[in-house]
C-alpha positions in Angstrom: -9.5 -5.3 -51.7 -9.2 -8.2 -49.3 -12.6 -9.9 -48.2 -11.5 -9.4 -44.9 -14.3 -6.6 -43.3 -13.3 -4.1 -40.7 -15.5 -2.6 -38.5 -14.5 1.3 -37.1 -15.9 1.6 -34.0 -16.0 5.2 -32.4 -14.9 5.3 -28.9 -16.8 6.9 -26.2 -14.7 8.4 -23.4 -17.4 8.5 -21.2 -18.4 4.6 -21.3 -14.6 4.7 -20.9 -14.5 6.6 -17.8 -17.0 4.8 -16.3 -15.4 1.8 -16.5 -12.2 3.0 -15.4 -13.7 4.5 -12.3 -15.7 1.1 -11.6 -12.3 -0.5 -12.1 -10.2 1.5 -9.5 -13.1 1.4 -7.0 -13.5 -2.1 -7.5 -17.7 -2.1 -7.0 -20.3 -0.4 -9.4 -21.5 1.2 -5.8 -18.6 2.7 -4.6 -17.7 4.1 -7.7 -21.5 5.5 -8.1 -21.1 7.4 -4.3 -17.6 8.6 -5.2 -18.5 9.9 -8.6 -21.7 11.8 -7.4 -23.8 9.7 -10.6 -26.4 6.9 -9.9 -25.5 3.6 -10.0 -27.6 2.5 -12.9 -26.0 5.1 -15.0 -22.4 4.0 -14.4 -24.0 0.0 -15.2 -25.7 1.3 -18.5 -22.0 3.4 -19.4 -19.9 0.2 -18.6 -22.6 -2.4 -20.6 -22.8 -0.3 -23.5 -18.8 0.0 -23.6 -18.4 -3.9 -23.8 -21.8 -3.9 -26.0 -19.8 -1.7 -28.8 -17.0 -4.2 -28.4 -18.8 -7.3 -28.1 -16.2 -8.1 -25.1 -16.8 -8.8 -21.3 -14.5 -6.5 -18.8 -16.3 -7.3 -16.0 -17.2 -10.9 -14.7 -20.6 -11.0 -12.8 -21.0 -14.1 -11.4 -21.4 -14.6 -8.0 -20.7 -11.5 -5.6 -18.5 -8.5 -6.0 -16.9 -7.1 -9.3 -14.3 -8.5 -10.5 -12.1 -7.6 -13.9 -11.7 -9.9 -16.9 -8.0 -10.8 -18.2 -9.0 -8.1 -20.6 -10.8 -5.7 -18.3 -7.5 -5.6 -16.4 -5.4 -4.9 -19.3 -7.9 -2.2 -20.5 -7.4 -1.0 -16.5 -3.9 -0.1 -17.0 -3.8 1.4 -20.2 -7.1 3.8 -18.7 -5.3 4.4 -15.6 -2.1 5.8 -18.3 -5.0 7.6 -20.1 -6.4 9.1 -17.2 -3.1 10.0 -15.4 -2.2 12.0 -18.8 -5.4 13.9 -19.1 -5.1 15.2 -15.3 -1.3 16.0 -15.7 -2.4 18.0 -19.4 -5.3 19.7 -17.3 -2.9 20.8 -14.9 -0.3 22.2 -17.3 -2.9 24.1 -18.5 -4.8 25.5 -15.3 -1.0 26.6 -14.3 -1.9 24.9 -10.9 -0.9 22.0 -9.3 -2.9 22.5 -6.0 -6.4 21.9 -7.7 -6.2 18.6 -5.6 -9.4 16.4 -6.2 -10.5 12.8 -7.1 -9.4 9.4 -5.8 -6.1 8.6 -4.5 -5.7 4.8 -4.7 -2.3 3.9 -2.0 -1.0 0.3 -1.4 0.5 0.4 2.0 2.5 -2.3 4.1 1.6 -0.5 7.5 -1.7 1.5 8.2 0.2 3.3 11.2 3.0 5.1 8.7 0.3 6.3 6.1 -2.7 7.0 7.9 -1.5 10.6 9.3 -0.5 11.2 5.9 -3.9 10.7 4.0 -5.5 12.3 7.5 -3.6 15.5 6.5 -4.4 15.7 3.2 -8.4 14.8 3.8 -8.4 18.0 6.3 -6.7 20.2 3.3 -8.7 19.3 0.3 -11.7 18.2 1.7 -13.1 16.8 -1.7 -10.3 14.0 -1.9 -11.5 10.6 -1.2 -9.0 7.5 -0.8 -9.0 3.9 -1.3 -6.2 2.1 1.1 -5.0 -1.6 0.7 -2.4 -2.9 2.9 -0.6 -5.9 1.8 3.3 -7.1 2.4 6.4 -4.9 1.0 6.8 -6.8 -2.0 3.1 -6.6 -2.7 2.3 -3.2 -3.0 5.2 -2.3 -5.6 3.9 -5.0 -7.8 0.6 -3.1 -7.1 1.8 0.1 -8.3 4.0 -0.8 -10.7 0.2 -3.1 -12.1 -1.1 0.7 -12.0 -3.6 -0.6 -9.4 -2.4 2.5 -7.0 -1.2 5.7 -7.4 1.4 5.4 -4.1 2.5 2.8 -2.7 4.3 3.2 1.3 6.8 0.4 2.0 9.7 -0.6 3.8 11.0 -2.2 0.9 14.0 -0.1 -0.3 13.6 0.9 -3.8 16.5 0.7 -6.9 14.0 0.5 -10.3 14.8 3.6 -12.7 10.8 3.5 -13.2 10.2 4.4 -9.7 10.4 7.0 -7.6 10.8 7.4 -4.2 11.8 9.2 -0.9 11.9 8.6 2.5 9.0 9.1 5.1 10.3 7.7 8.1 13.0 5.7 10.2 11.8 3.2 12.1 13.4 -0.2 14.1 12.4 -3.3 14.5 12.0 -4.8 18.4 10.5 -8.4 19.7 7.6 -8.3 21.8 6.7 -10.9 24.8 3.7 -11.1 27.1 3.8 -9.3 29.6 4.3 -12.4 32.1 7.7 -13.5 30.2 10.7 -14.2 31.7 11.7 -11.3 29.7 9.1 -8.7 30.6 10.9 -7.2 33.2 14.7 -6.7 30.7 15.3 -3.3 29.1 16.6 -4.8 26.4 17.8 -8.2 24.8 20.5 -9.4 22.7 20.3 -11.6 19.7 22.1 -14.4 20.8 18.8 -14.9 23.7 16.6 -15.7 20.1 18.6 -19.2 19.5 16.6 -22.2 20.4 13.1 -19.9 21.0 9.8 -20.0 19.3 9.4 -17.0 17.0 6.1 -15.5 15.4 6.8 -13.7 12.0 5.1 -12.7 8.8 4.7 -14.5 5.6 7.4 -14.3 3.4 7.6 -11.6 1.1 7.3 -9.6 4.2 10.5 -7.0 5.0 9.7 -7.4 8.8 10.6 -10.8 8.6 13.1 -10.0 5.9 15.0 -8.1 8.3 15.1 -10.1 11.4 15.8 -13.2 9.3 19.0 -12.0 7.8 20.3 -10.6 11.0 20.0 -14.0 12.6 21.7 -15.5 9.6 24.4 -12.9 9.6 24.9 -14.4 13.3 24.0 -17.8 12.4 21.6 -17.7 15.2 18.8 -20.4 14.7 15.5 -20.1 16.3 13.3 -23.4 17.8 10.0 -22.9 15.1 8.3 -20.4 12.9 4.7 -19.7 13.4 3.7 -18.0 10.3 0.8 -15.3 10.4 -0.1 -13.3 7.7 -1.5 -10.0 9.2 -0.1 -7.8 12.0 -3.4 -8.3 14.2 -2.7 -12.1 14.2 0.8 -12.0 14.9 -0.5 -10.3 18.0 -2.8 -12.7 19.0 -0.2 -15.6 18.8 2.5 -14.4 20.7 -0.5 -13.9 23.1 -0.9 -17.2 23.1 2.1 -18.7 23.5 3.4 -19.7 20.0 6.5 -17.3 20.3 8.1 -14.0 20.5 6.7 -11.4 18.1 8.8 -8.7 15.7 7.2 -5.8 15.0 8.1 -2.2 13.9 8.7 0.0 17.0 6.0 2.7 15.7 3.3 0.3 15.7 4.0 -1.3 18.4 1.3 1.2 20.2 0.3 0.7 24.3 -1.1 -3.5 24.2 -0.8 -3.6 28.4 -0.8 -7.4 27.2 2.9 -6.7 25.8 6.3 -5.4 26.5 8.6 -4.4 23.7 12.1 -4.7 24.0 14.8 -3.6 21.3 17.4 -6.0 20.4 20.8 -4.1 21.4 23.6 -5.5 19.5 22.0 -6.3 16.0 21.1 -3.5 13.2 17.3 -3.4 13.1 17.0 -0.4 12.1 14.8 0.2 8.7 13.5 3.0 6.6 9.8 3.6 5.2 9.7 5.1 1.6 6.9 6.7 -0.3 6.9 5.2 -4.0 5.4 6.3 -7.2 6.1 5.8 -10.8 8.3 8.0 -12.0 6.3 9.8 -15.0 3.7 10.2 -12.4 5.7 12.2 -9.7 4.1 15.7 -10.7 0.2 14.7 -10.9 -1.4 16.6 -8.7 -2.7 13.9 -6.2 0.7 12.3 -6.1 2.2 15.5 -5.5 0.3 17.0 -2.7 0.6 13.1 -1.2 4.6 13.6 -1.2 4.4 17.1 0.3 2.0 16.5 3.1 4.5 13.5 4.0 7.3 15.6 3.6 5.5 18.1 6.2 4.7 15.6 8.8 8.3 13.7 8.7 10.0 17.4 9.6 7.4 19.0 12.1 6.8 15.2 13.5 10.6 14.2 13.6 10.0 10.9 11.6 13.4 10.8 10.1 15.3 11.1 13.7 17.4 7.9 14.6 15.4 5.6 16.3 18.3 4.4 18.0 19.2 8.1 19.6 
């Protein structure tokens, strides 16, 4: 026998739930008011887990909750747990509508997902959801970090571990002020984007993506790049002068400060996929998320040509 001592340690799954669902919520009070239990008692779960451990999963300085290195590793292998013990549960119930719990989605455009989680709040009415919107690139790395359960991008998709299928077809068009020389134009052609200001997103981006290679393809330079890192600011720049804006037609809205104008002779035309891991495809949540978009794109005629 070594002189090396090991200590068992029995794990508790419920410390361990309560940590996972404090994780995903990101806040001791949210995850109280979503799981229906007191706040203290999800505290006294979660400091009794890293108590057993002698470890620190979440760092408490300061405001807000935030993970450790290791809380975030113990994140993903929960979320893997958790995932697992739903699917098992609803093997067993024979049912895959018993839709309930938190959806977690990573989106890069509030205007293509809302109507979705909209649909699916009215059907189960005991879902609840937790939305981040961040660039293309960022919300796979989200769901493939097991931070979300879906994530909604125009960023087409190619990894074996993913899955994914197409929710909409959409096209990019510039914007101008509404007092612009070109307010009053139907349409405009690339070549009128040499030598002018534009406002874009940050890189990473696939609106800027797009437009970018298109004007390479035509080795079309543009005057300057004001950089912006949300939609609403892009907006309030080309309102003030700093350049024509590029958005996606759908969101575009009714702003009587704009006009929108497509580009006629360049191929602006991009798709918006719903993603999930593969292995998670027939969870129950991720399911009735791909079916209720699946609904909408047919009876709202999101998969038409934009162009048309």
């Amino acid at each position: 026998m070594s002189g090396i001592g090991f200590i068992y340690v029995s794990m508790n799954l419920t410390q361990l739930r309560a940590f996972h669902m404090v994780a995903s919520a990101g806040s001791f009070t949210h995850a109280a008011r979503t799981a229906g239990l007191s706040q203290p008692t999800l505290s006294s779960q979660v400091r009794a887990l890293e108590a057993a451990y002698g470890v620190g999963l979440f760092d408490r300085k300061g405001r807000g909750t935030r993970l450790t290195p290791l809380g975030q590793s113990l994140h993903r292998i929960t979320g893997e747990l958790f995932a697992a013990e739903e699917e098992a549960r609803m093997l067993l119930a024979g049912s895959r509508w018993a839709v309930r719990g938190l959806l977690r989605v990573a989106a890069d455009n509030a205007h293509h997902v809302m109507p979705v989680l909209a649909a699916m709040r009215a059907r189960h009415r005991g879902l609840t959801f937790a939305l981040k919107i961040d660039n293309s690139a960022n919300v796979l790395s989200l769901l493939l970090g097991l931070e979300v359960d879906i994530a909604v991008t125009a960023h087409p998709v190619s990894d074996p571990r993913l899955a994914a299928e197409k929710l909409r077809r959409d096209r990019l068009v510039v914007f101008v002020p509404i007092g612009h020389e070109w307010a009053g134009r139907g349409s405009i052609l690339l070549a009128d984007i040499a030598g002018r200001d534009l406002v874009l997103r940050e890189r990473g981006s696939i609106t800027r993506q797009v437009f970018e290679a298109r004007l390479a393809e035509a080795a079309i330079r543009p005057a300057t790049i004001f950089e912006v890192e949300t939609r609403e600011a892009g907006r309030e720049a080309v309102a003030a002068g700093f350049g024509i804006g590029v958005v996606f037609e759908s969101e575009f809205g009714s702003d009587s400060r704009f006009r929108a104008l497509p580009v006629a002779d360049a191929a602006l035309e991009v798709g918006e996929y719903a993603v999930c891991l593969s292995e998670r495809r027939n969870l129950s949540l991720v399911a009735s998320f791909f079916d209720t978009a699946q609904g909408l794109a047919a009876e709202r005629g999101w998969l038409r040509d934009p162009t048309a």
